[in-house]
N, C-alpha and C positions, 0 to 999 in steps of 0.2 A: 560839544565841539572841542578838539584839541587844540591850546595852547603851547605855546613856548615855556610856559613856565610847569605844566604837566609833564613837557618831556626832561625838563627838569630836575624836576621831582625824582622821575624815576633814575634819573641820572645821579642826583642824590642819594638815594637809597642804594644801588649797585655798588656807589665808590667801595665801598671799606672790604668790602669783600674780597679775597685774596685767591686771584685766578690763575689757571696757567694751562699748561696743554693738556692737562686730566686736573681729576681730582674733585673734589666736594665743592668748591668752590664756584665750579664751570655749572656743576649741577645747582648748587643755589642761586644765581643769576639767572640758568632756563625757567627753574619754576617759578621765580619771580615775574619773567616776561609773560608766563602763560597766563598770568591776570591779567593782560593787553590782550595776546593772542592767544586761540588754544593750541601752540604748536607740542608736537611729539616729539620726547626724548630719544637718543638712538644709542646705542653704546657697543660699540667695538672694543672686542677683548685686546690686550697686551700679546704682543707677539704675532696679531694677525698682517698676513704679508697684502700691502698694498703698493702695488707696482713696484718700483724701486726699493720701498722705505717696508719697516714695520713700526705697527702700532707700538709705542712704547710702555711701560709701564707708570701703572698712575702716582701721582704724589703728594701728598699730603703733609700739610705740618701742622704742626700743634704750638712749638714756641719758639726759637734763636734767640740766643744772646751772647753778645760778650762781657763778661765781668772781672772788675780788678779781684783782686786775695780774698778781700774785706766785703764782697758781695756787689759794690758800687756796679752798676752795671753802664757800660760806654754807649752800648747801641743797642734795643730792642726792637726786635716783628713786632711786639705789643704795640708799640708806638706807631710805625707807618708799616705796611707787608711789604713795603717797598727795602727796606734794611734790610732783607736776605734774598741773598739774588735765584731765580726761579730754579729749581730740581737741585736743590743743593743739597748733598749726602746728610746719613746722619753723622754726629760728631760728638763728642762728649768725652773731653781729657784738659790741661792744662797744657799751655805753648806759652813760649819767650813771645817777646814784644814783637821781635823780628819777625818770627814765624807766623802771630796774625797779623800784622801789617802787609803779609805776603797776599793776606786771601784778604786785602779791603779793597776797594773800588769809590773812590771821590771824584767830584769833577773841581779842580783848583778853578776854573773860569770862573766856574759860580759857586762860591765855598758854602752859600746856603741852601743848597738845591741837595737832593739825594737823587746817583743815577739807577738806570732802570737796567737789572743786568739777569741773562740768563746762561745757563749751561744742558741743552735738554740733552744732548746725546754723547755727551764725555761726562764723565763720572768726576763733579770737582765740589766744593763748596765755598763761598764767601760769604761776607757782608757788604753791602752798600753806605754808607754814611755823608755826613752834609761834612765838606773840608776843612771847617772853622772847627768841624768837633776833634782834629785829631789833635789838638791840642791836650786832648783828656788820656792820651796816654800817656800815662806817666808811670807806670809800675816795669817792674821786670818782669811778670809773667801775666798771664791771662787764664780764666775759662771760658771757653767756649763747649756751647751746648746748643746743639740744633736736634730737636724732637722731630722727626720727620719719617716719613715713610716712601720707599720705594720698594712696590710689591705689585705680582700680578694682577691687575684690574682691567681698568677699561678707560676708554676714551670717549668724552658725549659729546653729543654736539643735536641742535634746535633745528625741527624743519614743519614747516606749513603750508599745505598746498591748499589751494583754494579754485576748486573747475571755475572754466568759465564756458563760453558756447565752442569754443575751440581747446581742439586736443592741445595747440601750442601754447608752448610756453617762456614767461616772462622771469627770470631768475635774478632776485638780489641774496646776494650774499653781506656779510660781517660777521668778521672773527672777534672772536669771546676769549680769548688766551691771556688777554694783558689784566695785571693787577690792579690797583689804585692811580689808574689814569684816566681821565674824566674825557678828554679828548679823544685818545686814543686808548680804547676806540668805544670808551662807554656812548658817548656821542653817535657813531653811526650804528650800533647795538638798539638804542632805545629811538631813534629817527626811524628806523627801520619795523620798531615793535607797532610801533601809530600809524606809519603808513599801514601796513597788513591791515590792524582795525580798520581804519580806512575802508580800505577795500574789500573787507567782509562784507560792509554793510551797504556795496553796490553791484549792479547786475556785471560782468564784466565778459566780454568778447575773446579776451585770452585768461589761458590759467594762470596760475598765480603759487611760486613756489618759493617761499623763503628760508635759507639756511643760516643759520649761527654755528658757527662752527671754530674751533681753534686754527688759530693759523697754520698755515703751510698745510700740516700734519691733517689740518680738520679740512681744508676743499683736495686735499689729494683723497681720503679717505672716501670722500663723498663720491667724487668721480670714479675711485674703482668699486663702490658699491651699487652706482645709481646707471649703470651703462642702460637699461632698459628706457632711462629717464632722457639722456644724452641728445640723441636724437629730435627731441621734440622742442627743446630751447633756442627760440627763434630770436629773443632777445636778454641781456644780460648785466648787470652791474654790479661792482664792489661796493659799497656806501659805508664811506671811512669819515674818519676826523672831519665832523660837520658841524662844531660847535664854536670855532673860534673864530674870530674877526678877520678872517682872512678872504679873500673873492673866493668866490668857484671856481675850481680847476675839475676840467672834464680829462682824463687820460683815457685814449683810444684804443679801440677793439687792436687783435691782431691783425684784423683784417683792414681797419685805417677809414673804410669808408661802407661798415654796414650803417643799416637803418639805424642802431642804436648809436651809433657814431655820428653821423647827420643831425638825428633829433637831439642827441643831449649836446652838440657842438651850439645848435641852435638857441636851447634854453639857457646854457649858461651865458653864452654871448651877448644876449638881453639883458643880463644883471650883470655887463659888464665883468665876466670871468675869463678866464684864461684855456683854451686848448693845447695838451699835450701831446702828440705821437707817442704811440707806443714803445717800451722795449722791457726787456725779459725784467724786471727787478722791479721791486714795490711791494704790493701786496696781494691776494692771492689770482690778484687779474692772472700773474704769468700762468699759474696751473693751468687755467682754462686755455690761457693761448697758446700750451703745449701742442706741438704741430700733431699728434697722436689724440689729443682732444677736438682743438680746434674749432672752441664756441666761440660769437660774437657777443665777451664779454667785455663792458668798459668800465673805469671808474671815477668815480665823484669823490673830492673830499673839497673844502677850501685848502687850506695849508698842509702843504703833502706831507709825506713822511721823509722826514730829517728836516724839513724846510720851514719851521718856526723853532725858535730857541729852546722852550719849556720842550721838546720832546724828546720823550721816552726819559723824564725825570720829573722828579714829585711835585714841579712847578705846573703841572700840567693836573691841576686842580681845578676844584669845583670854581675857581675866581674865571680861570679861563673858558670856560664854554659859557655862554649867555644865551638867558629864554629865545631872546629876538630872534638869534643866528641860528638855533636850531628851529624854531617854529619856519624860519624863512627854507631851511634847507629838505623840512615836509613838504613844502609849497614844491620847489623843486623837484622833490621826487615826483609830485602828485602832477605836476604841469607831463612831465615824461611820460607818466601814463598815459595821461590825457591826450598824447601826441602818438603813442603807440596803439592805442586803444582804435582811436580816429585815422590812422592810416590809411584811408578806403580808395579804391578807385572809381572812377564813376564813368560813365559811357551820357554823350550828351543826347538827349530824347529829339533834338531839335537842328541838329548840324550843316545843315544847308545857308548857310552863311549866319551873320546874328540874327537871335530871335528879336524880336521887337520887347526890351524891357521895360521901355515905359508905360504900356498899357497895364505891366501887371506891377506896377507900382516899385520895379526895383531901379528904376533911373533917375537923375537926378531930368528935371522937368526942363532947364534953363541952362544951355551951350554957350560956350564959350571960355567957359572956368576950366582951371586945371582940373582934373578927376580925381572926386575921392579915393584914398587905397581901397574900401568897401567895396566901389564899384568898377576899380579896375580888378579889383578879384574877382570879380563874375566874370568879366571880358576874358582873364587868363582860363578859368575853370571851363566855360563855356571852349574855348578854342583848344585847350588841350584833355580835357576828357574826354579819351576815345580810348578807354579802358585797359590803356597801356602806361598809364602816369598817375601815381600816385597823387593824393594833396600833400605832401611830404617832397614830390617832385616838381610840382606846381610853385610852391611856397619858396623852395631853392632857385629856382628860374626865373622867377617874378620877382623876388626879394620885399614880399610882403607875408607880414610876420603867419606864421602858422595859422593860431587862432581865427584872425580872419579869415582867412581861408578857409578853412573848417566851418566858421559860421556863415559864411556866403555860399558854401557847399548846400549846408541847412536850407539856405532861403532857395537858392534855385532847385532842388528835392520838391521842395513847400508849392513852388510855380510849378511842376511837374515837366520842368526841361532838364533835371537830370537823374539819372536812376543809377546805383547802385551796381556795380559789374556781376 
């Protein structure tokens, strides 16, 4: 049984590794996940044209520093991968003070924090550092040395389908692009590797298809290679930043009120969470809700992006995600299925006004008491299963929680007054 504190783990081990939109990095994180799940590597070459964009080339680095005359070095990649900001060229010469002070990037708010910066499609290079350390300039000149590689490669990204009795399918994504940030989105990365196990290891009524993939760059790449897949995605979710103390915030399909919109408006609203409406910006939800795609994808995270302080800088550490929060944010995915899985509609065997349920033992015996929700969900099921309402529609209407519903579905199936459409 999975813990909060196995996914963890594996959230610990991911951190150090230095990721971005290609490169050896993205690849040592997949094959790491594949001892959770067996997903397949995919790898699109550089320069392959996808819809608007082209694949870019991969990048790789080896070491960045900058050092006084005397060797002293100010700021190392050795130290956090976070100190060189993502696709940053190679470099190797000696610059005035002025001149690297041009390519550094600090946040003065939080002078111990290092931020999180990239440059993937202008050709630039910097360093990141914590604000207290510029204090350590003090020389007239510098070296700077960045070992790094940009050359034609490729771009990967993690995918695992899993059939189930129906061709449709259930799609979560998380993107794999970010370095040494434990939240964002090592957190919805390794939430999402446990789920999958999960669900390998049950019978399951839709299929089941999950992607890791680099951001933007990795679900636009997916969608213009997967169009044969496109079609059959009946329900969808992002599963980002799920580690940190923050409520559930459900953000909504383009479409505002599919099934996945209903069901996870629902789950989260139970654990006291937050629903958003949609709009174009975040994370790779907008690709899907390109009006040219137009899936009914949503997303989950607690604390969205830009909307807790530690993000997208190195404060966004292994202290910030806790076993609890992510073990609780599997729960959640897993409740989603369970709500998706059970969407059935049923046709009543018995419809000529109520059946009689106290003979078969589903009534409560003694009138006069308010009705249990249990037994007023037979009353709603019974009256509106005529195979045009879902229990998803039942459950919205009645205002009795799903679950029950679903399991008073069971019991009247069990009495043979209601059959399956």
């Amino acid at each position: 049984m999975t813990t909060g504190q196995d996914i963890h783990d594996l959230v610990t081990r991911l951190y150090p590794i230095c990721r971005s939109i290609s490169g050896d990095g993205v690849r040592a994180t997949l094959r790491i996940l594949r001892e959770i799940a067996p997903l397949d590597l995919h790898e699109i070459p550089s320069g392959t044209p996808i819809f608007d964009w082209v694949v870019p080339k991969e990048w790789n680095v080896r070491s960045a520093y900058i050092a006084k005359p005397n060797g002293e070095r100010i700021v190392d990649f050795a130290e956090h991968n976070l100190h060189l900001m993502s696709y940053s060229v190679p470099v190797n010469g000696r610059f005035s003070k002025d001149e690297v002070l041009a390519h550094v990037h600090t946040l003065p708010e939080h002078p111990t924090w290092i931020p999180y910066r990239t440059s993937y499609y202008r050709e630039a290079w910097a360093f990141c550092m914590r604000h207290a350390d510029l204090v350590r300039f003090d020389a007239a000149e510098y070296d700077v040395r960045i070992d790094a590689s940009l050359t034609d490669g490729s771009m990967t990204y993690g995918e695992l389908y899993l059939p189930g009795r129906r061709d449709e399918e259930v799609l979560f994504f998380s993107h794999v692009c970010h370095p040494s940030l434990a939240n964002d989105n090592l957190s919805g990365i390794a939430v999402t590797a446990f789920l999958a196990r999960a669900l390998m290891r049950t019978e399951r009524e839709f299929s089941y298809r999950f992607v890791w993939a680099p951001g933007t760059i990795g679900s636009i790449a997916w969608l213009a290679t997967r169009a044969g897949v496109l079609p059959k995605v009946r329900h969808g979710l992002v599963a980002v930043l799920l580690g940190d103390s923050g409520v559930f915030q459900y953000k909504g399909s383009r479409f505002g009120n599919a099934p996945i919109d209903r069901i996870c408006r629902r789950v989260v609203a139970r654990r006291g969470g937050i629903h958003l409406p949609f709009e174009p910006y975040g994370y790779d939800e907008r690709q899907f809700a390109s009006p040219g795609v137009a899936l009914p994808v949503g997303r989950l995270t607690r604390s969205p992006n830009g909307g807790f302080p530690e993000y997208h800088t190195s404060a966004d550490d292994l202290t910030l995600v806790r076993p609890e929060k992510l073990a609780e944010a599997l729960e959640v995915l897993q409740e989603i299925v369970e709500a998706v899985e059970h969407d059935e509609r049923y046709v009543n065997l018995s419809p000529n006004c109520e059946p009689q349920l106290g003979k078969r033992g589903l009534y409560r015996s003694t009138g006069g008491t308010e009705l249990p929700e249990r037994q007023l969900a037979l009353l709603w099921l019974l009256n509106r299963s005529d195979g045009g309402h879902s229990l998803l529609d039942i459950a919205e209407e009645s205002g009795i929680d799903l679950a029950i519903v679903r399991s008073a579905a069971e019991e009247l199936v069990a009495a043979e007054l209601l059959a399956k459409r």
